[in-house]
C-alpha positions, 0 to 999 in steps of 0.5 A: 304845427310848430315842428313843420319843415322849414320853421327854425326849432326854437319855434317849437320852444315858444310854442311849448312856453306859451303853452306851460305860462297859459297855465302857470306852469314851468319848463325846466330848461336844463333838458332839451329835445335833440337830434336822433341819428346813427348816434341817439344823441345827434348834435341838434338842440331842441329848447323848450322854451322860448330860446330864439335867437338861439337855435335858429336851425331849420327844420328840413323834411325827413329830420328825426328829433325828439320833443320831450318837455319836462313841465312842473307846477310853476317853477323852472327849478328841479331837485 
């Protein structure tokens, strides 16, 4: 429901931290979704975390982008 058109994608970001924290989990927040266009990486950021006001990009109908969250067990680090 986060990722509908017209929502701003840092949206799907709360939701996926609300998410991780219900279960004390983590979201490592150096990787992002993005954006898929003629080239694979477009120049749109989708955050993982709560990240607003920050990418306050609206979602438009037919746009292509990845959700790939990389939760752990409680910590936002990684090796």
């Amino acid at each position: 429901k986060a990722a509908r058109p017209g929502r701003q994608v840092n949206v799907i970001g709360r939701v996926i931290e609300s998410y991780t924290k219900r279960f004390d989990y983590g979201d490592v927040r150096d990787f992002t979704g993005h954006g898929v266009g003629e080239a694979f990486h477009s120049g749109l950021i989708i955050p993982h975390y709560d990240a607003a006001p920050l990418h306050g990009e609206t979602i438009e109908e037919n746009m292509v982008f990845t959700v790939e969250p990389m939760v752990t067990l409680g910590t936002i680090d990684y090796e």
